[in-house]
N, C-alpha and C positions, 0 to 999 in steps of 0.2 A: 436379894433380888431374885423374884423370879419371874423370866421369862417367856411368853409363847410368841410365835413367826407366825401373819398371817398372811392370806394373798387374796388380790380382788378379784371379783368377775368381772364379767362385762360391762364395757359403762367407763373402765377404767383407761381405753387404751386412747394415744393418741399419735398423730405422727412424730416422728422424730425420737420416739419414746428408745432409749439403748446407745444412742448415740454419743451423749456426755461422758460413759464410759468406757468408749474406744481407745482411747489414748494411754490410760494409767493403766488399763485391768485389761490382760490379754483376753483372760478368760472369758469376756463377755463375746470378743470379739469369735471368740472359740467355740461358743454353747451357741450363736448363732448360726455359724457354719454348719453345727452337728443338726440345727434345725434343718437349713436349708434342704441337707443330706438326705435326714428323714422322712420328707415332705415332697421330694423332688420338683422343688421351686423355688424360689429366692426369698422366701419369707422374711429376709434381714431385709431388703430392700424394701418392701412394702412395710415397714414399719419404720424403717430408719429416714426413707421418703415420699410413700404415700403411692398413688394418690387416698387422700383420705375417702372417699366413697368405697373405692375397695377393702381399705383397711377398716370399713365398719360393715361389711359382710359379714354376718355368723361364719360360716366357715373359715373365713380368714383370722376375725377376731381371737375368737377362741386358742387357735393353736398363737398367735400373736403375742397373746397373757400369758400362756405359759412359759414361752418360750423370756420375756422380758423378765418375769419373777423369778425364771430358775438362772436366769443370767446374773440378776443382783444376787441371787440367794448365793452362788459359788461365790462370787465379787467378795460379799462379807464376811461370809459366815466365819473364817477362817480370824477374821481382825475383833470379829465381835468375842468368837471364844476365848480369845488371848483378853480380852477386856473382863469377861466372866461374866458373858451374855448367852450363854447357849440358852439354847430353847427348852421347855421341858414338856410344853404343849406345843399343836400348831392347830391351826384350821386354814377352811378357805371358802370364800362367798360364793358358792353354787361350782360354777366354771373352776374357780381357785382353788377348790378342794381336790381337783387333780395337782394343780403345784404344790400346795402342803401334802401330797403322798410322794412325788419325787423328793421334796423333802426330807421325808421320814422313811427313805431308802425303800419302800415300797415295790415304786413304778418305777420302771425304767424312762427317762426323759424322751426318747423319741418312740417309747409303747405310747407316752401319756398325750405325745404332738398328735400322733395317727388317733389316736381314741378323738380328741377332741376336733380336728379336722372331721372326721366323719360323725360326729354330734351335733359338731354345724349344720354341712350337709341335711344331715337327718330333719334337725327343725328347720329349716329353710321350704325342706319339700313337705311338713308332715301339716301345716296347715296355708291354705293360699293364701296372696297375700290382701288384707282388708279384712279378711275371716276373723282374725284376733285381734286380742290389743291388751295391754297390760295400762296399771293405773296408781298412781300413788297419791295417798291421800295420807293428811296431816292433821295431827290433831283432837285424832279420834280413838276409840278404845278399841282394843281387839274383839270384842265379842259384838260393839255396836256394828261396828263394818261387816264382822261376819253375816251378823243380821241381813244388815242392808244389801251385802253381796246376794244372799239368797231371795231377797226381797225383787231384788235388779233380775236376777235371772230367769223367771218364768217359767218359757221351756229350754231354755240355751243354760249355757253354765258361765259361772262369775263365780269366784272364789276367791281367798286369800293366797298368793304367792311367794311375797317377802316379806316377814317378820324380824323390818332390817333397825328399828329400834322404837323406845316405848313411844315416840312420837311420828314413828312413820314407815305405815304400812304399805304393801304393793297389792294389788289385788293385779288376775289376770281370767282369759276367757276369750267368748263369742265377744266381738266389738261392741254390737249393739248394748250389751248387756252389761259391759264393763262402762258404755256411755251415762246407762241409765242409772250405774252407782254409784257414777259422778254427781250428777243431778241431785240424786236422794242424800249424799255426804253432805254435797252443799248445803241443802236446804235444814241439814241438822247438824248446822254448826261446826260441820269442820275448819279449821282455819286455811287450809288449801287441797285439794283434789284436782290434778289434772290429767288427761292420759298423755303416755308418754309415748316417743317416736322411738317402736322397737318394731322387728318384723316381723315376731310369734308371739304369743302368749307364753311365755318360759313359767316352767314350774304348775302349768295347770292339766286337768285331765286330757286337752286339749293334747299332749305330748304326750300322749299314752303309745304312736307309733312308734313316737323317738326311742323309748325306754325299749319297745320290742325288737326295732332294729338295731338298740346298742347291748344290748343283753348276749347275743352270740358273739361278739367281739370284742366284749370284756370277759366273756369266759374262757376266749381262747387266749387271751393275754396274761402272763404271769405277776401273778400278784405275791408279791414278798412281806413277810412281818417286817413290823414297824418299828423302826429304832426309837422312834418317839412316837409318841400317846396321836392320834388326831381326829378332835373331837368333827364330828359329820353333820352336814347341814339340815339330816332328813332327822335322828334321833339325839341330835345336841350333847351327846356322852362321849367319850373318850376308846378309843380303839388301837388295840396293838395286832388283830390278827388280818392278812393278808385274805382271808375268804371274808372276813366281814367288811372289811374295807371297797373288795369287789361291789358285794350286794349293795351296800350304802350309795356307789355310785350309780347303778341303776333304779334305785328305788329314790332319789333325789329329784329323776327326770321329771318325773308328774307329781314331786310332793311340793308342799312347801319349804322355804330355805326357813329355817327356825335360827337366826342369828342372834337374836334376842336370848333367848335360851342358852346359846354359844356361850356367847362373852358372859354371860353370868356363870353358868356352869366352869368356864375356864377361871375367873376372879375366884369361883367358891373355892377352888381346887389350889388357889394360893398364888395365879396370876396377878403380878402386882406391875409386870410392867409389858404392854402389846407393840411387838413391832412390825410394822407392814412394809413387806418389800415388795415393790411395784411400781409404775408409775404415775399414780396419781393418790391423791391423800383423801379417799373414797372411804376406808373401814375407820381409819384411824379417829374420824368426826361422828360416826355412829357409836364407835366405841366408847369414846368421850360422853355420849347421852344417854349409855346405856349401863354403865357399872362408873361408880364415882370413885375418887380416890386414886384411880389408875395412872400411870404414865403411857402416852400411848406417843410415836414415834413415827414417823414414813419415812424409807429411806427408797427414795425416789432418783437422786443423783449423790456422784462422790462427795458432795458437798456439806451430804445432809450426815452422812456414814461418818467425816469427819468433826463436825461439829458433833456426833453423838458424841464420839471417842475424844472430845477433848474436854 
């Protein structure tokens, strides 16, 4: 068996999410406190009871995911190694690739809260809101969407985003322009295009500020080599150095997430089985339609950790 630990971005959180393991697993109740710490704000509480309009804020979200991934990730990790599940790869979908660098001993868990709290920030202020919009469409090939993204945009920009598997792409940009490659998918046949209720364009040139104002504050943050390989959402390859792992995270802000490439690259590498810690079964169904043959797994609550292990 071999193993790689993934973790989701955005999209994934919900309220109450950390709470099923308060009872059994100190630690969870522990790695939250270190958040609140870090943060100087009750961050367990807005995740453990909402309200959810807050808890779906970029700023809050973000450090929210990390903070719930790197809770299950101590939770397990410790019962899956005695099983003979260690990881040998990790990744993580955009946002999550900070959790697979705490992970792989990298990042320090409350450098990686602060980074991602002010990443929110960043995109929250870096386009207004109605200016963007991101779009997922289904159905369709990668190169014909690219087409029609370019087609859609004119003078504004419309791009690919997530390359989150062979049947479903995200595109993002100027709103109008992300509308109109709605329109032009439908009319060529895709089997679904909708845009989607996000409050920036994530991953387009459109977050070219974001990337400038997270650039000085990922390079004053110490980045550590990697006890384990993890492969990056911007160049889909496998990385053990602590300077390349910095640049990957800035260079991720305005690329696209290449997930697609991910999980194959990780299967080619002799991934035979993906486990996602998080809470919500987000990667684990992409993964499923993007490399066959795989075991993929969420381990979402104590429930799921002990059914692996039995």
């Amino acid at each position: 068996m071999s193993v790689a630990f993934v973790f989701p971005g955005q999209g994934a959180q919900k309220v109450g999410m950390g709470l099923d393991w308060l009872e059994d697993y100190p630690v969870v109740r522990e790695t939250f406190e270190e958040a609140d710490e870090a943060l100087g704000f009750a961050l367990s509480e807005l995740c453990w009871r909402g309200p959810e309009e807050d808890l779906g804020l970029t700023a809050n979200t973000q450090p929210a995911l990390v903070a719930i991934s790197v809770a299950i990730l101590r939770a397990v990790r410790g019962p899956l190694a005695e099983a003979g599940m260690e990881a040998s790869l990790m990744a993580g979908h955009s946002l999550g690739e900070y959790s697979a660098l705490v992970a792989a001993g990298s990042l320090e868990f409350g450098d990686a809260l602060r980074l991602v709290r002010r990443r929110g920030e960043l995109m929250q202020e870096a386009v207004p809101v109605g200016v963007g919009g991101m779009a997922a469409i289904m159905g369709l090939e990668r190169e014909a969407i690219e087409l029609l993204s370019a087609e859609a945009a004119d003078d504004q920009l419309c791009g690919v985003a997530n390359l989150n598997s062979p049947g479903q792409t995200v595109i993002a940009g100027h709103r109008e322009a992300v509308e109109r490659a709605v329109e032009l998918a439908r009319e060529r046949g895709a089997r679904k295009a909708v845009v989607l209720k996000v409050s920036a364009p994530f991953h387009s040139p459109l977050m070219a500020p974001v990337r400038e104002g997270l650039e000085p504050l990922l390079a004053a943050t110490a980045f550590g080599e990697l006890a384990v390989p993890v492969v990056t959402n911007v160049d889909a390859r496998p990385l053990t150095s602590g300077a390349q792992a910095r640049d990957a995270l800035a260079r991720q802000v305005d690329a696209p997430v290449r997930w697609v490439e991910s999980a194959e690259r990780m299967a080619a590498d002799g991934v035979d089985t993906f486990i996602e810690l998080g809470p919500a079964k987000v990667l684990s169904a992409l993964l499923r339609r993007t490399v066959h043959g795989v075991k993929t797994v969420t381990i979402d609550k104590p429930a799921a950790l002990i059914k692996l292990l039995s």
